[in-house]
N, C-alpha and C positions, 0 to 999 in steps of 0.2 A: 739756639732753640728758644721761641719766645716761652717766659714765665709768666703764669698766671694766678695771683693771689684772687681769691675767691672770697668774700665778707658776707656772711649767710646771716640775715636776725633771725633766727627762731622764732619768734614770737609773731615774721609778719604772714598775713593772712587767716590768723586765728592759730597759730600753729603749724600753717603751712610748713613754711621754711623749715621748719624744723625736721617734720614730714618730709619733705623735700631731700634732705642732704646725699641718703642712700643713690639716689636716683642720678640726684648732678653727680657722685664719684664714677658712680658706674657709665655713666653718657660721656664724660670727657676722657675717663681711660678709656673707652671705645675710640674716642677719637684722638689716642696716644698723645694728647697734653699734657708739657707739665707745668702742674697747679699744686699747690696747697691750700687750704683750707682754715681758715678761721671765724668762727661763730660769734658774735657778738653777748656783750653778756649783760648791757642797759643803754639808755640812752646818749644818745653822742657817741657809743663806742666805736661804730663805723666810720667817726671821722676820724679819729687815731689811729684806727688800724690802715686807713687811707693812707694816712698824710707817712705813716712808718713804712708802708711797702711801696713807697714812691721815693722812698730816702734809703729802701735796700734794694733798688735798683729793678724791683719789680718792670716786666715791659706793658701789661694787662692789668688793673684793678677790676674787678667784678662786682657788684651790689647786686646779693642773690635775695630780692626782698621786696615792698613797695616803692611806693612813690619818698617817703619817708625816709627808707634806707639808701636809695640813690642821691637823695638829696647830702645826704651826712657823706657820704662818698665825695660827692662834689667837694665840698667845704675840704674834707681831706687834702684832696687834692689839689685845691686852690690856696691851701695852705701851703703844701710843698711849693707851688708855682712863689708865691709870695717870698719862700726863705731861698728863693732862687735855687731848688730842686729840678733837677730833667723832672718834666712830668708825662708818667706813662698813658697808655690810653685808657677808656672806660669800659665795660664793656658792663648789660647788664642783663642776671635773668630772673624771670616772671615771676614770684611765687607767692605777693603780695594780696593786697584787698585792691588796691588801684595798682595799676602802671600806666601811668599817662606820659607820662615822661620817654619812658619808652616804646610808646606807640609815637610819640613825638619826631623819635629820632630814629625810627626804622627796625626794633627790633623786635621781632617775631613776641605774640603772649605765652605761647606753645611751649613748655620749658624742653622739649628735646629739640625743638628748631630753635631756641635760643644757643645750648648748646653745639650745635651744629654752626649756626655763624661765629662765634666764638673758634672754633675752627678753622673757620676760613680767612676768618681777621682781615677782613676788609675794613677801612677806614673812611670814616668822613668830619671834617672838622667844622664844630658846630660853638654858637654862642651861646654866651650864659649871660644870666643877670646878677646884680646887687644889688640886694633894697636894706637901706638904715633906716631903725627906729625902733619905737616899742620895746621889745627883751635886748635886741638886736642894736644898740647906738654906736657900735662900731662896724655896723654891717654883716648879712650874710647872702653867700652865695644860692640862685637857685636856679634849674636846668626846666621847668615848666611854666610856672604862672607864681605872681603874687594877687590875692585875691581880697578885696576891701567888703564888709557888711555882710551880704545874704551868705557868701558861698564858706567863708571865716564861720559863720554860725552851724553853717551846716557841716563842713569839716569837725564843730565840735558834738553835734549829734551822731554821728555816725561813729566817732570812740566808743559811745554809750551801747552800738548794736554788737548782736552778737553777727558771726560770720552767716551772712545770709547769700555769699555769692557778690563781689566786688559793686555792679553797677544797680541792683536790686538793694544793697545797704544804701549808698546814694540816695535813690529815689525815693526811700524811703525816709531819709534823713532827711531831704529837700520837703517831705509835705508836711514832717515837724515843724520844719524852719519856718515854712510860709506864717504859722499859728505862731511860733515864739518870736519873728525878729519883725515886731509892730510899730517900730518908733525908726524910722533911719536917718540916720547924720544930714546934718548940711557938710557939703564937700566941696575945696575948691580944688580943680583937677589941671595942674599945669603941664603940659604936656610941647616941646618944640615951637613955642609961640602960640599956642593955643590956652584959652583957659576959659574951664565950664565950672558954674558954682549951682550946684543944684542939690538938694534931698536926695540923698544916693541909696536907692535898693542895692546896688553892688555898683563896685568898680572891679575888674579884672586887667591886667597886665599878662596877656601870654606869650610866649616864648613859642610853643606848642596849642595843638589847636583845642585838648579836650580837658572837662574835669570831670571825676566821679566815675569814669571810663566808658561815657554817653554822652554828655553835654558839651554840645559842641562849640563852644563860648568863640574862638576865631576860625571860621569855616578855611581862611586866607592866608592862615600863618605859617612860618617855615623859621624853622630853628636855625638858619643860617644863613640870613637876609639882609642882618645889621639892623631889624627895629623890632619892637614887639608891636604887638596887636590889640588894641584896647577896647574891651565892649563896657559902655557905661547907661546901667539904667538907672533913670528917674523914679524915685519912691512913688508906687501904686498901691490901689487895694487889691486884697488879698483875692479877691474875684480875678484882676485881671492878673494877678500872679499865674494864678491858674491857667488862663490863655496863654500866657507867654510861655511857659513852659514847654510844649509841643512844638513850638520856634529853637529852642535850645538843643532843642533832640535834635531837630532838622539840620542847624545851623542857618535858619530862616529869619533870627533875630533883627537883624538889620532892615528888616522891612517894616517894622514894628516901632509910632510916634514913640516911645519911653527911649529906646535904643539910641544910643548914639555911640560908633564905631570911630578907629581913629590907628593912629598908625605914630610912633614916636621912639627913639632911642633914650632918652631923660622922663622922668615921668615927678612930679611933687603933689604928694595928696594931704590938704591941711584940714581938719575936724574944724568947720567956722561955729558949727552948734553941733554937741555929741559927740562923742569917741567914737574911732574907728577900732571893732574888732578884725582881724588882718591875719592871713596864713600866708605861708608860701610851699608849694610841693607838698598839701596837708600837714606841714607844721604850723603850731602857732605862734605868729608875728606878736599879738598883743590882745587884750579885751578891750583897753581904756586907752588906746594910744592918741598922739595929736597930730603928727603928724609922719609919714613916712616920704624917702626919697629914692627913686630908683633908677638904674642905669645901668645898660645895655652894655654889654664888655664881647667884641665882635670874634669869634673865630677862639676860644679860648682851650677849648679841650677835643680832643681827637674821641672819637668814639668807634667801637667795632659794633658796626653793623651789617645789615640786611641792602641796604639800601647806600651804595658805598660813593657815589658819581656828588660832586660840590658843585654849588651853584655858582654860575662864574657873572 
């Protein structure tokens, strides 16, 4: 019978998760699984409790939480992978301020249709990234986007909100950003033979197509393709911020002179004037970093999803 360890942070979506637990026990013994449960109790704890129920033989890990706690799952798990551990599958449910990650990779936001595919444990084997630098100079794993300037700043205004409803904190934090992040880097962006050196509003590396769980940064992307998705804009005023914004919503960005899209398995982004502030899966990569490097790792972890058919 497959076992399922479950990694709940309490703390994501304002309390959600926490909120949450009665619900997930009762939806999976409905659907006569057996899971046990462990709650997270600070930061990083989801990747130990990862990387340990992948070394007790666990078949399922679960990240019951954001963008945030699947990411620490990740690394978990690719820490097992690394001390050459069987690594189990992931599976994860909603109860976060973001899931992008998971709308990434096919799993319902609905936390009793999460539990319900969980259930049925369909699989599909999907890629991950690694980006070195900043906090990170020996690397961390991540399952959505690393994100360079605009969206690094506004991942850090949106800690500052209270729980306003996931994509409404976002866009909220986005019309901060526009007023706080006034000065942006020179960036040289190497990507597969290619290289752009420009004053970067953002750089975005996606894995997955969204951030903020509306902004459709790679309208084109697919988590199991072997390349990410790069949207690069050119530092504008604050006016045309304003215009572009309604291209992000759409996923219409590409039509738009600042825009320049791109497609790459290797990516190196060097700070030529100014630091790069830098998230990956809404954590923070650095405020003052110099340079980050990142790289496409094809087919790495099995996921229980919704959406179970691999791209051949």
């Amino acid at each position: 019978m497959t076992r399922y360890k479950i990694i709940v942070n309490p703390r994501s979506g304002g309390g959600t998760g926490a909120r949450s637990v009665p619900q997930i026990v009762a939806l999976l013994t409905k659907y006569n699984l057996d899971f046990d449960i462990d709650v997270t109790e600070h930061s990083g704890h989801a990747t130990s409790l990862a990387e340990i129920a992948a070394k007790a033989g666990y078949d399922v890990v679960v990240a019951a939480g954001g963008d945030g706690t699947s990411n620490e799952v990740i690394n978990g798990l690719m820490a097992a992978r690394e001390a050459s551990v069987p690594v189990p599958a992931m599976g994860t449910l909603c109860v976060g301020r973001g899931n992008d990650f998971a709308h990434a990779v096919g799993i319902p936001a609905n936390l009793e249709a999460g539990c319900r595919t969980l259930a049925e444990n369909r699989r599909r084997c999907v890629d991950m990234g690694r980006v070195s630098g900043g906090l990170y100079p020996q690397g961390r794993y991540f399952g959505n986007c690393v994100g360079v300037g605009f969206d690094a700043i506004g991942t850090i205004e949106v800690a500052k909100l209270p729980r306003l409803g996931g994509f409404l904190s976002f866009f909220i934090a986005v019309l901060k950003t526009i007023f706080l992040y006034h000065k942006a880097p020179t960036v040289k962006v190497a990507y597969d033979g290619e290289t752009l050196t420009q004053p970067a509003l953002m750089v975005s590396i996606m894995n997955g197509t969204r951030l903020g769980g509306g902004f459709i940064m790679a309208p084109d992307a697919k988590p199991d393709d072997g390349v990410f998705d790069l949207c690069m804009a050119r530092a504008v005023s604050r006016a045309r911020i304003f215009t572009l914004v309604p291209h992000f919503l759409r996923g219409t960005q590409a039509s738009q002179a600042p825009i320049t899209m791109g497609k790459a398995a290797r990516i190196s982004i060097t700070a030529v004037e100014g630091v790069l502030p830098a998230q990956t899966d809404g954590e923070i990569l650095c405020i003052d970093g110099r340079n980050l490097e990142i790289e496409l790792l094809p087919r790495q972890l099995e996921i229980v999803s919704a959406v179970s058919e691999l791209r051949q």
